[in-house]
C-alpha positions, 0 to 999 in steps of 0.5 A: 500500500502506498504511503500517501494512501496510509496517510490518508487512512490515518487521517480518516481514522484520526478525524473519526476518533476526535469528532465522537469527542469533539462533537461541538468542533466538527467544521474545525475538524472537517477544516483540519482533516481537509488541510491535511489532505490538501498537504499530500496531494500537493507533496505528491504533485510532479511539479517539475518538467519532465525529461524531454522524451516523455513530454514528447510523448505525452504531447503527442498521444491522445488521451482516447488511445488509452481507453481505460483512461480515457473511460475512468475520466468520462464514465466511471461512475463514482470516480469523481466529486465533480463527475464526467470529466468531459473534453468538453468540462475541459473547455468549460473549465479554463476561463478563456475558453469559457469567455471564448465559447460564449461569445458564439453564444453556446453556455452549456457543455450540452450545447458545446457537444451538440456542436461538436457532434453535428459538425460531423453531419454537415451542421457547421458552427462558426466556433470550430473556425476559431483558431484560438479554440482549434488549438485548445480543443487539440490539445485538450485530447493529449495527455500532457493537458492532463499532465498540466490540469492535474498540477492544480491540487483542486482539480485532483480532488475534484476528480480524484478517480481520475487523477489516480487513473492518470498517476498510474499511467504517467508513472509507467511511461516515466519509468518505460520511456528513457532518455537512453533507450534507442527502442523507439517510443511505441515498442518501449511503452507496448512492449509484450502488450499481447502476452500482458493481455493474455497473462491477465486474462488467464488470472482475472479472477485472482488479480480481481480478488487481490484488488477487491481484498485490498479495497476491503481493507480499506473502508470508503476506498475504491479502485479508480478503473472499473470500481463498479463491476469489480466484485462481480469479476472475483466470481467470473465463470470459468470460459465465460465471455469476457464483459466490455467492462472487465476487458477495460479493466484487463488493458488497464493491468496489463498497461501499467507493469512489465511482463515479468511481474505478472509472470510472478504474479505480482500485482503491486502495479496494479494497486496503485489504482486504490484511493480513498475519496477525500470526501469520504474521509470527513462524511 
């Protein structure tokens, strides 16, 4: 378990003792237990530039090409405090942006996604000539805005599942992608993909229960990738079709650890993926 996540349990636990005793205190406790939270995600946060290969990469790659990312942003149900983390909530959310779309006279992120989606039929707005939001919807779609949106401590807990999705993924690219390495790109970060597939494919069951004992061990806590249906995996039948759902969750295993761990059985990696809701921790 990592040690932010046992800081984050001691501080759930601390906050619980003291509010049965301090009952008159409960905002300032809240307040605390907040401050506390805030603390370590912004310990956690990757502050500096990374090494050149790996900003190249994550400005060069969609967020789409890693679908259990990009599904733990958009519909993941529980993940996040704020909920769907849309490319179209990423447009919304940046001021100038917002200030942009308005002046088409489009104020919802309803309204900006029907205009997205029927440009596709030929129903063109004169938004999608601007060359200021041409340039942010782009780059909206690659993983080093993701890389920038999560060095705000508030948007970490806004989308917390989401923040720990992407955490999972820049941590295995920072280790994969050196500077060193002649291998290109692609081969670095998808090397033995197929046989990681097969491998947790073959042990979904036990990668499964190993996940779902250690969210158990840990009340309020959720795995960021495919929460919902994870109990139902832990008791899959034997050559029973694979689900949409459980297939996100294998290519998330899969993704982000090395074929010689999974060869040993070894799922720490995929841990990685438990949080604790920071707004569970005061409820």
């Amino acid at each position: 378990m990592e040690d932010n996540l046992k800081r984050m349990i001691e501080i759930m636990d601390n906050y619980q003792k003291k509010k049965k005793t301090n009952k008159n205190d409960s905002q300032q406790l809240k307040l605390n237990a907040k401050n506390s939270i805030i603390e370590i995600i912004n310990n956690e946060i990757e502050f500096e530039e990374s090494n050149e290969r790996l900003q190249m990469y994550l400005e060069n790659t969609n967020i789409t090409d890693l679908n259990f990312l990009y599904r733990s942003l958009e519909y993941m149900r529980g993940n996040n405090q704020d909920g769907r983390l849309s490319f179209e909530r990423f447009a919304f959310l940046d001021e100038d942006i917002r200030n942009l779309i308005n002046s088409y006279d489009i104020f919802t992120e309803a309204d900006l996604f029907e205009v997205i989606f029927f440009f596709s039929r030929g129903l063109h707005n004169p938004l999608l000539n601007d060359e200021e939001f041409i340039n942010f919807w782009n780059k909206a779609h690659k993983l080093a805005y993701l890389d920038i949106f999560f060095k705000n401590t508030n948007n970490c807990l806004a989308y917390q599942g989401s923040y720990t999705t992407y955490k999972y993924v820049k941590k295995y690219l920072k280790e994969i992608l050196k500077e060193d390495s002649q291998e290109k790109d692609k081969d670095l970060v998808y090397k033995d993909i197929n046989k990681k597939l097969n491998i947790v494919t073959e042990n979904l069951v036990p990668i499964a229960n190993e996940l779902l004992t250690l969210r158990n061990q840990v009340p309020e806590s959720r795995i960021s990738v495919c929460n919902q249906g994870l109990k139902k995996t832990t008791v899959k039948k034997e050559n029973s079709p694979i689900t949409f759902e459980q297939q996100i969750f294998i290519n998330a295993i899969a993704f982000g650890t090395t074929l010689e761990k999974l060869k040993d059985r070894n799922y720490e990696d995929a841990k990685q993926l438990l949080y604790l809701p920071h707004q569970r921790i005061t409820k």
